[in-house]
C-alpha positions as CSV (number, residue, x, y, z in Angstrom):
1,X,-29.0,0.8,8.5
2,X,-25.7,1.6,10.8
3,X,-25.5,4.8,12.1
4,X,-22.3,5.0,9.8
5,X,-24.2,4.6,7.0
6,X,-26.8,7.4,7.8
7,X,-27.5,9.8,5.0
8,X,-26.2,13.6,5.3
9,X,-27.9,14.9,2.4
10,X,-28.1,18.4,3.8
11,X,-30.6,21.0,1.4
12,X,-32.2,24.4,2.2
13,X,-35.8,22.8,2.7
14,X,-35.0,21.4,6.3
15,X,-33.6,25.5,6.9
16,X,-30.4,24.3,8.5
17,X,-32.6,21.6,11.1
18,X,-31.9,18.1,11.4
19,X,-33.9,14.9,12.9
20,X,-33.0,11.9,14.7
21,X,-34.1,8.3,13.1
22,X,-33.1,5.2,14.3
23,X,-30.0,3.2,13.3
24,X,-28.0,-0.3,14.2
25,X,-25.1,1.4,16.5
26,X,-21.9,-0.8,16.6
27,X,-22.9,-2.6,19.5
28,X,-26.1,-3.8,17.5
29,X,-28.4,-2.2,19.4
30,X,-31.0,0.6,17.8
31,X,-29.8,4.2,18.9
32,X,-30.5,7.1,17.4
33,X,-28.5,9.4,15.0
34,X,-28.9,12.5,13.7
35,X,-29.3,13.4,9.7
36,X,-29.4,16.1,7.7
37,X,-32.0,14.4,5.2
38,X,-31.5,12.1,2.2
39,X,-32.8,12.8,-1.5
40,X,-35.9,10.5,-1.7
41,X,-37.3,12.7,1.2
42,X,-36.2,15.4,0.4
43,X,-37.7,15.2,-3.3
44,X,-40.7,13.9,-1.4
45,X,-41.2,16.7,1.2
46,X,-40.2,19.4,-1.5
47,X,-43.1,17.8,-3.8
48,X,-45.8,17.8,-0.8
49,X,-44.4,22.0,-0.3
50,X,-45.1,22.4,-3.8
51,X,-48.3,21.4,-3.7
52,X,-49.6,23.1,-0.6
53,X,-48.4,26.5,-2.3
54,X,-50.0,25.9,-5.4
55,X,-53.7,25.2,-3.9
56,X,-52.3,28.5,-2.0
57,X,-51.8,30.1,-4.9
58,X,-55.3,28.8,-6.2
59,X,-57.2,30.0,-3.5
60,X,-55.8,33.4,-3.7
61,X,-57.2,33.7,-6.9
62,X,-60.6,32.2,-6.0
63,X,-60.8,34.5,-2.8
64,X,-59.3,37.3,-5.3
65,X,-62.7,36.4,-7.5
66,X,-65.0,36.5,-4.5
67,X,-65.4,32.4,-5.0
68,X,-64.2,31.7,-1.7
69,X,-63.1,33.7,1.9
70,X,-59.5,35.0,2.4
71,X,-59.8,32.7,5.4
72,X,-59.2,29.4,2.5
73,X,-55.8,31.5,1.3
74,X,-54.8,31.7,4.7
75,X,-55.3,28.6,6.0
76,X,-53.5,26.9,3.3
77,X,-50.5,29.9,3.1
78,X,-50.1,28.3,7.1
79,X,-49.7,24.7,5.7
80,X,-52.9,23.9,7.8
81,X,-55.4,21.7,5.6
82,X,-59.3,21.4,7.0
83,X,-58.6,18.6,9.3
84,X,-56.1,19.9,10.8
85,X,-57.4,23.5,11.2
86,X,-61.0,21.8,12.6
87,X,-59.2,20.0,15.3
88,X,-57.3,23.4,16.1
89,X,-60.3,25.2,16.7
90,X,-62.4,22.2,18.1
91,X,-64.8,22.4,15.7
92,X,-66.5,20.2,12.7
93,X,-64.5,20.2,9.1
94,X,-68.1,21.0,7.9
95,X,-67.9,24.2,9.8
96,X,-64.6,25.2,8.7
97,X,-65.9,24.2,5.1
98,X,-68.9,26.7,5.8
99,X,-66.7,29.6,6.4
100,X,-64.9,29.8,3.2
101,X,-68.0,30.9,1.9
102,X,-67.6,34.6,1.7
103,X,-71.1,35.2,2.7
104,X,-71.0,33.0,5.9
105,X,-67.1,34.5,6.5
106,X,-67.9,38.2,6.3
107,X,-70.6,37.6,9.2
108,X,-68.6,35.8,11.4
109,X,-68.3,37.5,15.3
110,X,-65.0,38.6,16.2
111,X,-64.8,36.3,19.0
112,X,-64.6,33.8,15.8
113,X,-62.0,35.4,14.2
114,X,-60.1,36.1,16.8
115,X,-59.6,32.5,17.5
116,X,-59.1,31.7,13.6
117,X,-56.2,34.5,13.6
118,X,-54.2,33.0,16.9
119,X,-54.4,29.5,15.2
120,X,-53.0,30.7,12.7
121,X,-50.5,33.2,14.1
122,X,-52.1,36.1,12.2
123,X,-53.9,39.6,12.8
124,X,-57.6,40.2,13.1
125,X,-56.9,42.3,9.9
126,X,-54.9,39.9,7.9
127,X,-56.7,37.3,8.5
128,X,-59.5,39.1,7.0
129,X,-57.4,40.6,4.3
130,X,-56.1,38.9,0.9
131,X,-52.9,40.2,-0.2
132,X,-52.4,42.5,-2.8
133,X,-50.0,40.0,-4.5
134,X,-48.6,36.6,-3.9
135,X,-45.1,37.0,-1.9
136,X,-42.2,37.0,-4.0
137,X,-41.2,33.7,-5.7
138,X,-44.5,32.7,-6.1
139,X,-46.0,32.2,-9.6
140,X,-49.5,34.2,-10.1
141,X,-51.7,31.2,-11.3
């Protein structure tokens, strides 16, 4: 693709950002050129969003019926999945899987939580905390 021919596609999902791919400039050499998105990824990264806040949503209600730690809700509500949250907090996905358990959660040191809560950019107290309701905009399950 010439850098011409990049797509501008601008929506609210990027929040005003763009990113640099590559393109054919007019010498024919790559370079790199800034876009605002284009609707295939767009549609794409708007369906992956939708998902993430629905298993949100679920585990709100599972934490909500004492099924599964707040710690699930939040770590999901971040966008974080169990790999990724594992390798944040250099330990084993099995371990991170243990602590949903509300049981294994509610004994956990602080030490524990204190490190769950900075990967995660939260509180002590949030982090052990579901909210009352979903934030606004988001469908109850």
């Amino acid at each position: 693709m010439k850098i011409d021919e990049v797509p501008q596609q601008a929506d609210d999902i990027y929040e005003g950002e763009t990113k640099v791919v590559y393109a054919v400039g007019q010498d024919g050499k790559l370079a790199t050129a800034s876009t605002q998105g284009w609707e295939a990824e767009i549609e794409a990264l708007k369906d992956a969003v939708d998902e993430i806040e629905q298993q949100a949503r679920e585990a709100w209600q599972r934490a909500r019926n004492g099924e599964t730690s707040p710690l699930e809700y939040h770590m999901l509500h971040q966008r974080l999945d169990v790999p990724m949250l594992a390798q944040a907090m250099g330990k084993f996905q099995w371990q991170i899987r243990r602590h949903f358990k509300p049981n294994v959660f509610n004994r956990l040191s602080d030490k524990r939580l204190q490190q769950y809560a900075k990967v995660m950019g939260l509180s002590v107290e949030t982090l052990k905390r579901l909210p009352d309701t979903l934030e606004p905009g988001e469908p109850q399950p």
